[in-house]
C-alpha positions as YAML, in Angstrom:
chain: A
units: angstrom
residues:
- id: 1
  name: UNK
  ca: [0.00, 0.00, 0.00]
- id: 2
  name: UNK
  ca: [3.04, 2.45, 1.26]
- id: 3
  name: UNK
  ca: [4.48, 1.40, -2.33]
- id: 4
  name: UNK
  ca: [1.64, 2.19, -4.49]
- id: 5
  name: UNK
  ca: [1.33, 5.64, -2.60]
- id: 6
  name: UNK
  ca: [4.69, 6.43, -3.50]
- id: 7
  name: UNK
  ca: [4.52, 5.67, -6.94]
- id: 8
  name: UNK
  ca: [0.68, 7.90, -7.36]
- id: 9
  name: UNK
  ca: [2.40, 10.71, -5.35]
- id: 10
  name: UNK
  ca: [5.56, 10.73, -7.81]
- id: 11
  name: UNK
  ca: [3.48, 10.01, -10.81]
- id: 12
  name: UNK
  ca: [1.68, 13.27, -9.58]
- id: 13
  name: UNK
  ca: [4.24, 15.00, -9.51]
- id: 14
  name: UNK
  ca: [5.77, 13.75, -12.51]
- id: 15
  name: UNK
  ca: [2.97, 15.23, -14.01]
- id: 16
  name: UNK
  ca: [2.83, 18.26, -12.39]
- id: 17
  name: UNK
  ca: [6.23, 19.39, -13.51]
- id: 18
  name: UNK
  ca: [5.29, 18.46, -16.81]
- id: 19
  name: UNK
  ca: [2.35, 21.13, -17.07]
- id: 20
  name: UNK
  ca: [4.08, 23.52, -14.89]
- id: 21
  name: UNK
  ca: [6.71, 23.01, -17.92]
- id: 22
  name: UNK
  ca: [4.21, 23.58, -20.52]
- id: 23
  name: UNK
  ca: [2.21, 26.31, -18.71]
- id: 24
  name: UNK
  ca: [6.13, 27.95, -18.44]
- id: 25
  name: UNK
  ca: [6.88, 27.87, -22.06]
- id: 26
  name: UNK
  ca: [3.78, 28.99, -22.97]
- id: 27
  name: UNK
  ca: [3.82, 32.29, -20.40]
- id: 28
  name: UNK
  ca: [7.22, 32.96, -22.29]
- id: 29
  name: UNK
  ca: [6.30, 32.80, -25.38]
- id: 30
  name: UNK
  ca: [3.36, 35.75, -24.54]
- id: 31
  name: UNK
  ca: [6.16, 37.31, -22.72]
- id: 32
  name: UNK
  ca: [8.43, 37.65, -26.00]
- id: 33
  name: UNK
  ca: [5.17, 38.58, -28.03]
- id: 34
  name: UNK
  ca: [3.95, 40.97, -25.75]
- id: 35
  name: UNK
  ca: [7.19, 42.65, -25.38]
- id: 36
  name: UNK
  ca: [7.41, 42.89, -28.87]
- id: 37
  name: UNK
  ca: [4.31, 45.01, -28.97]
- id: 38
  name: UNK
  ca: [6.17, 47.81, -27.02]
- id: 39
  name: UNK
  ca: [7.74, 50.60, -28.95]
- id: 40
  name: UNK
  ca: [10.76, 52.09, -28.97]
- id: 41
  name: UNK
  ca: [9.11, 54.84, -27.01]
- id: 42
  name: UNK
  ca: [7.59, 53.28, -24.41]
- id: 43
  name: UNK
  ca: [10.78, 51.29, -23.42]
- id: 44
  name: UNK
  ca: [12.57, 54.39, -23.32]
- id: 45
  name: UNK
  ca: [9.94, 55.59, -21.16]
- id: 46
  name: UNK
  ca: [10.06, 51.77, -19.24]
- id: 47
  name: UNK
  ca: [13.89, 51.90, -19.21]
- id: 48
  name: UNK
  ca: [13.75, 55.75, -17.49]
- id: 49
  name: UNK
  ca: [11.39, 54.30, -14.50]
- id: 50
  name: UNK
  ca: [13.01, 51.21, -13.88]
- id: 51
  name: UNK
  ca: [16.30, 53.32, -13.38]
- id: 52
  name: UNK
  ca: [15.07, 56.29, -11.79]
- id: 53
  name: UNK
  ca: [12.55, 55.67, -9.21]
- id: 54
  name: UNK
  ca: [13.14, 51.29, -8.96]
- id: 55
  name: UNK
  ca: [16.91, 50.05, -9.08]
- id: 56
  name: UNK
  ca: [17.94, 52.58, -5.93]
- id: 57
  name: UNK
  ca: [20.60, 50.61, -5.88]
- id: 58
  name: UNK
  ca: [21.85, 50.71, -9.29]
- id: 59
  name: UNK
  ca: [22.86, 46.88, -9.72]
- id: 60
  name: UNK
  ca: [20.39, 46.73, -12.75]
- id: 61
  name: UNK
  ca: [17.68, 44.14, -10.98]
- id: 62
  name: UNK
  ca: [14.24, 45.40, -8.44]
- id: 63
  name: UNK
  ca: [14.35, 43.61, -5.23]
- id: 64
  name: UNK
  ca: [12.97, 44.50, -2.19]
- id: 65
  name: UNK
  ca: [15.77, 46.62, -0.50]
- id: 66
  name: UNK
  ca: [14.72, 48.81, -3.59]
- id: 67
  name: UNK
  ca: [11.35, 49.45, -1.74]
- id: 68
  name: UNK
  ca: [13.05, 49.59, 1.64]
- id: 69
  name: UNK
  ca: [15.51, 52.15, 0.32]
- id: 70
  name: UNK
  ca: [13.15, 54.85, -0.45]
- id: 71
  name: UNK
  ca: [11.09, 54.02, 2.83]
- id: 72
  name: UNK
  ca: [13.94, 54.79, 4.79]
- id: 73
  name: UNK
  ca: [14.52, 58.00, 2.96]
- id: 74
  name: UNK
  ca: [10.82, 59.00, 3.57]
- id: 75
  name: UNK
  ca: [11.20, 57.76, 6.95]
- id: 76
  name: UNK
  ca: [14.20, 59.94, 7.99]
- id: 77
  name: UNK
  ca: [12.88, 62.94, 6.01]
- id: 78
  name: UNK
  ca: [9.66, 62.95, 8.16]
- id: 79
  name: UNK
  ca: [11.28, 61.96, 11.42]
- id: 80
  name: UNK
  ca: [8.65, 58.89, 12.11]
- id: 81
  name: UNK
  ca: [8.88, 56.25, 14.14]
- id: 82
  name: UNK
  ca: [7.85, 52.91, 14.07]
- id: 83
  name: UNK
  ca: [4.84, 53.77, 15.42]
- id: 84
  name: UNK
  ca: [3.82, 56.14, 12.97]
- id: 85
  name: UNK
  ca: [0.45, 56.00, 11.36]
- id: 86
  name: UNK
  ca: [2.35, 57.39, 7.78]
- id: 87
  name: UNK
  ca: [5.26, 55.70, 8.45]
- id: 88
  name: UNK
  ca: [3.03, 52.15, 8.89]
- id: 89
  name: UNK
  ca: [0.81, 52.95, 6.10]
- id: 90
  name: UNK
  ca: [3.88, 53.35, 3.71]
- id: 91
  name: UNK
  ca: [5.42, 50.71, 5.03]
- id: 92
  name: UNK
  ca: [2.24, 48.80, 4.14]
- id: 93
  name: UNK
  ca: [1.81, 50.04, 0.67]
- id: 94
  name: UNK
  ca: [5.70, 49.21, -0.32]
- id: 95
  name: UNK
  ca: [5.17, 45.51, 0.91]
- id: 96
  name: UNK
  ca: [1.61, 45.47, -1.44]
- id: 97
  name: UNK
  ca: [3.27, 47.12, -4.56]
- id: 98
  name: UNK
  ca: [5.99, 44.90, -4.26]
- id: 99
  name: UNK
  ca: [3.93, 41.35, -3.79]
- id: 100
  name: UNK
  ca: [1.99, 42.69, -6.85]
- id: 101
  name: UNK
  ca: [4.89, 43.06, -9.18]
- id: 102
  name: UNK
  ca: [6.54, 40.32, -8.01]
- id: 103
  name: UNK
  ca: [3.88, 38.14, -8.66]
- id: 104
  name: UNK
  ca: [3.24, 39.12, -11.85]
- id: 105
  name: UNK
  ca: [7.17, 39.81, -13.18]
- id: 106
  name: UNK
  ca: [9.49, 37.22, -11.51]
- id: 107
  name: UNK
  ca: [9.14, 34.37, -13.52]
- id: 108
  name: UNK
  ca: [12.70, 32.60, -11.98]
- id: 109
  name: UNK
  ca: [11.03, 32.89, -8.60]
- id: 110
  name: UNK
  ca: [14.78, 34.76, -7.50]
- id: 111
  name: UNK
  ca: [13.35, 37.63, -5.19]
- id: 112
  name: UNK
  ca: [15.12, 39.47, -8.23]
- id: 113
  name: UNK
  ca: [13.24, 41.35, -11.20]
- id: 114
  name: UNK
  ca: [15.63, 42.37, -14.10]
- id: 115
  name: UNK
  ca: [15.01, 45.02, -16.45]
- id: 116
  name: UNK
  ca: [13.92, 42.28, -18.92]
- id: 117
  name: UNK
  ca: [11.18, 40.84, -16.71]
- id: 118
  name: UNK
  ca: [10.54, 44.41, -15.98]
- id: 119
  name: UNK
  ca: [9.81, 44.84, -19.99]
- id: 120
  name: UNK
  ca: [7.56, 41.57, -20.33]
- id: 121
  name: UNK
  ca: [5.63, 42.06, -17.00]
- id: 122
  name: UNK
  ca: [4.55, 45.87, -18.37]
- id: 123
  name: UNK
  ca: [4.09, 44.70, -21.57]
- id: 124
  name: UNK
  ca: [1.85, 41.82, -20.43]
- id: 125
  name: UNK
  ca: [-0.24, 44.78, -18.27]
- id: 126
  name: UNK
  ca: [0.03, 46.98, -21.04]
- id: 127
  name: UNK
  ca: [-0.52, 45.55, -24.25]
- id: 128
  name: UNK
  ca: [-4.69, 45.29, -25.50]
- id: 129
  name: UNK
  ca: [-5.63, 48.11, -23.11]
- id: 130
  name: UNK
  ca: [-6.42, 51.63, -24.24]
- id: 131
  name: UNK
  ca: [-5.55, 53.30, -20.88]
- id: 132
  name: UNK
  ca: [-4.99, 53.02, -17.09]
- id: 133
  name: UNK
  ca: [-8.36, 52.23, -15.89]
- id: 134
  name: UNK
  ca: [-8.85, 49.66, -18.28]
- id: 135
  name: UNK
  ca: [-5.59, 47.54, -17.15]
- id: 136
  name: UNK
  ca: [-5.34, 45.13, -14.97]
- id: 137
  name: UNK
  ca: [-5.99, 46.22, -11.23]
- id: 138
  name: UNK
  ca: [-2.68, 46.14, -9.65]
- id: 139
  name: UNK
  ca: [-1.40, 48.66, -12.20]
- id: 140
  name: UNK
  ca: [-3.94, 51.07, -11.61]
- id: 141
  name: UNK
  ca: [-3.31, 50.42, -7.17]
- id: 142
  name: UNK
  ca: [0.45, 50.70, -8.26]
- id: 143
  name: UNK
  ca: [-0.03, 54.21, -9.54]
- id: 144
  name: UNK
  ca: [-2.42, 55.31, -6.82]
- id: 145
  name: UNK
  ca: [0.01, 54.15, -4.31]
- id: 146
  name: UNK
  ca: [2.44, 56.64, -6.12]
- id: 147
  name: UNK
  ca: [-0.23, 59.59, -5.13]
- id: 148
  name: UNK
  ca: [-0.05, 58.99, -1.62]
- id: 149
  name: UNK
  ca: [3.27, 58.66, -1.42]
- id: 150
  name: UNK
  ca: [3.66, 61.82, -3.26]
- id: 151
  name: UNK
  ca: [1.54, 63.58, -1.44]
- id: 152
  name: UNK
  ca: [3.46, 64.07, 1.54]
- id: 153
  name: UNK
  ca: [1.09, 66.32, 3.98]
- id: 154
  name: UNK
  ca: [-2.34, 64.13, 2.82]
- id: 155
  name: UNK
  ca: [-4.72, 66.86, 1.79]
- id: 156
  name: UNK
  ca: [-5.49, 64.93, -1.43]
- id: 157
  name: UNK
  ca: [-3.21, 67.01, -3.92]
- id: 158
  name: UNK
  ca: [0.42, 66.98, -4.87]
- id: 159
  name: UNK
  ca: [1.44, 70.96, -4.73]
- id: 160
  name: UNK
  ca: [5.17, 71.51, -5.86]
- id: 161
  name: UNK
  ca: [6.65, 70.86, -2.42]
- id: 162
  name: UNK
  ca: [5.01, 67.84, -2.60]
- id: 163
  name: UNK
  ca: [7.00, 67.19, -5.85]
- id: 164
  name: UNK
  ca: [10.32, 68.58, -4.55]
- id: 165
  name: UNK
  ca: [10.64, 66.73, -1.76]
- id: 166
  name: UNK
  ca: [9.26, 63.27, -3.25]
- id: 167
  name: UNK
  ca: [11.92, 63.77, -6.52]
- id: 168
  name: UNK
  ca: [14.70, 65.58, -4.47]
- id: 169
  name: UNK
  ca: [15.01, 64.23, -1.17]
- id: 170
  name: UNK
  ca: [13.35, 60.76, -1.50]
- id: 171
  name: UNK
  ca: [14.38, 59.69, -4.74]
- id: 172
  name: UNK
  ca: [17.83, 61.99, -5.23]
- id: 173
  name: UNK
  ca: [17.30, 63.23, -8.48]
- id: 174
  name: UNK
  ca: [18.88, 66.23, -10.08]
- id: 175
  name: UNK
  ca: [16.97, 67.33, -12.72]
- id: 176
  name: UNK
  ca: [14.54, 70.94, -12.77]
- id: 177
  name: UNK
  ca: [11.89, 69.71, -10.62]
- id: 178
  name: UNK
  ca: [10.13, 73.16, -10.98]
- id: 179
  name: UNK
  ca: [9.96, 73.33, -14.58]
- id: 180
  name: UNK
  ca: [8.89, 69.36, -14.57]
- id: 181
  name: UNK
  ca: [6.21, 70.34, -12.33]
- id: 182
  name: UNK
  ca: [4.92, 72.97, -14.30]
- id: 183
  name: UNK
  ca: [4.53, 70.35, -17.44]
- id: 184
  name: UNK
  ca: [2.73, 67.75, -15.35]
- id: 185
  name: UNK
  ca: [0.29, 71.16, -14.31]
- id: 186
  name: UNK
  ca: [-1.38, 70.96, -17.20]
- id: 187
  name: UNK
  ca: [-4.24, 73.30, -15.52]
- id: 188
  name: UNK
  ca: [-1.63, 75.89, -14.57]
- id: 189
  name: UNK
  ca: [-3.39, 75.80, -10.83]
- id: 190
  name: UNK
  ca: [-0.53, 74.60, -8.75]
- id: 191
  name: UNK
  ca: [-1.60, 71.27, -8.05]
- id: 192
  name: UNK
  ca: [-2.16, 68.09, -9.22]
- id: 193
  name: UNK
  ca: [-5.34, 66.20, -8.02]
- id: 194
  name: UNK
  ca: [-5.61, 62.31, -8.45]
- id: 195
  name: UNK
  ca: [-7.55, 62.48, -11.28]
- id: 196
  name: UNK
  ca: [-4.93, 64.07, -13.13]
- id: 197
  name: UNK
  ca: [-2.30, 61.91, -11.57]
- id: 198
  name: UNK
  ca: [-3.77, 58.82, -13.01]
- id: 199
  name: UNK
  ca: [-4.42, 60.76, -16.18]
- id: 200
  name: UNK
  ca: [-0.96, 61.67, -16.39]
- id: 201
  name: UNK
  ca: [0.44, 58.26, -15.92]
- id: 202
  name: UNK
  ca: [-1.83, 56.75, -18.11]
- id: 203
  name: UNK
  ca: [-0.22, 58.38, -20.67]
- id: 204
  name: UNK
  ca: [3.44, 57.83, -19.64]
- id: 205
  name: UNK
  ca: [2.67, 53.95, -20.02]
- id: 206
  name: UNK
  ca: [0.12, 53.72, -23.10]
- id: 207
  name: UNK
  ca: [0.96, 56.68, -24.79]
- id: 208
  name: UNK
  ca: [3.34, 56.91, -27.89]
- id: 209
  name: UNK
  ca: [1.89, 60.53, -28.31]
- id: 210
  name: UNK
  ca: [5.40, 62.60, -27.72]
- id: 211
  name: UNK
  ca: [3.38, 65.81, -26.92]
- id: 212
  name: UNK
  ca: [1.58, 64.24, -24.10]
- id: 213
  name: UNK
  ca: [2.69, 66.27, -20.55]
- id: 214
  name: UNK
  ca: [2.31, 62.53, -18.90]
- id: 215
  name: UNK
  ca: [5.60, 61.62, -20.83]
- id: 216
  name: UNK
  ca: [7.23, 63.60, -18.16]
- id: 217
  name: UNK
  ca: [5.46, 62.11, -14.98]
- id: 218
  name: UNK
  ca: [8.91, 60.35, -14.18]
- id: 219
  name: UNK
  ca: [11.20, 63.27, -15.15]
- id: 220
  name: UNK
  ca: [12.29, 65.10, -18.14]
- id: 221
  name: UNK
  ca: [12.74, 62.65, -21.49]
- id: 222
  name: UNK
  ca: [14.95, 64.66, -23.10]
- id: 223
  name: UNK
  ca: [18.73, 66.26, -23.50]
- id: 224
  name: UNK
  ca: [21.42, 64.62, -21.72]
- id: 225
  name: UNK
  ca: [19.45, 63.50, -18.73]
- id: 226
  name: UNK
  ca: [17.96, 60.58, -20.32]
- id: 227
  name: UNK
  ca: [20.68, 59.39, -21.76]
- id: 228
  name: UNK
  ca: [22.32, 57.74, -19.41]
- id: 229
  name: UNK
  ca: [19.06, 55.53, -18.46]
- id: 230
  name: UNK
  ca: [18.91, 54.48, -23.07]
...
């Protein structure tokens, strides 16, 4: 009896490789085509996220001491402790964001994302949607997760200090954040509300239009600047 149990178990799992094999050939083979669907212009815009405001680290792959990286930052900026509603929601929304894309872009299983995964996961969220609303759900929480981190006093819009400190100080980038900010202000009022957030990054990833202001929702895309991230 102990025998035959060992041979249905191992026959079962025989098997189970076996699709698991199949069901992995056939996720990168939608990969590759999926990828293939992105233009040169969205991978540049891809390629300038990934480097900008993921790999913290710089070793070319997202991990989670990406996510921790910029927590700390936010955490030392604000002085919170522990303890700290903002500190705890953050802390909360880093862990979700990062489940999400792992889930969805780390097909090794290696805790490591590299900027090739990066490409086929986005592509695979990407690719037969017109827009941000209509893609898949964690996309859509991903970006709204950017909002509140953004926002850094909560009163539901991103003013320019809001921007400045979240570009600067957070994330350690050098380029104008001023004249970036007025771009993504496409109302001229001095904010940005969540609607216009989401509008704005739904046309950094779906848009090939270069005139769109959401081209510049992760900094400028031109000059010397970008060219170290293409």
């Amino acid at each position: 009896m102990a025998l035959f149990l060992w041979k249905t178990a191992k026959q079962a799992s025989t098997a189970a490789r076996l699709v698991n094999g199949q069901i992995w050939g056939h996720r990168l083979a939608m990969a590759a085509l999926s990828t293939d669907a992105l233009g040169d212009f969205q991978r540049t815009k891809l390629t300038a996220l990934f480097k900008r405001y993921i790999d913290l680290d710089g070793n070319n792959v997202m991990e989670w001491d990406d996510f921790q990286r910029s927590l700390v930052n936010s955490k030392s900026l604000n002085k919170w402790t522990d303890d700290h509603p903002k500190y705890k929601r953050l802390l909360q929304t880093k862990k979700l964001a990062w489940k999400n894309i792992q889930r969805r872009m780390d097909e090794n299983l290696d805790g490591k994302i590299t900027i090739d995964e990066w490409f086929e996961g986005m592509a695979a969220a990407i690719t037969g949607h017109e827009n941000i609303w209509e893609s898949p759900k964690w996309l859509l929480e991903w970006v709204r997760h950017g909002f509140e981190a953004t926002d850094r006093d909560g009163d539901d819009v991103i003013n320019i200090d809001d921007y400045r400190t979240y570009v600067q100080d957070i994330f350690q980038m050098t380029f104008d954040v001023d004249k970036n900010f007025k771009t993504l202000d496409t109302d001229n009022d001095g904010k940005i509300t969540k609607a216009q957030w989401e509008a704005l990054w739904s046309d950094f990833l779906f848009s090939s239009d270069k005139s769109k202001a959401g081209n510049q929702v992760a900094g400028p895309l031109e000059g010397a600047f970008i060219m170290q991230y293409v």
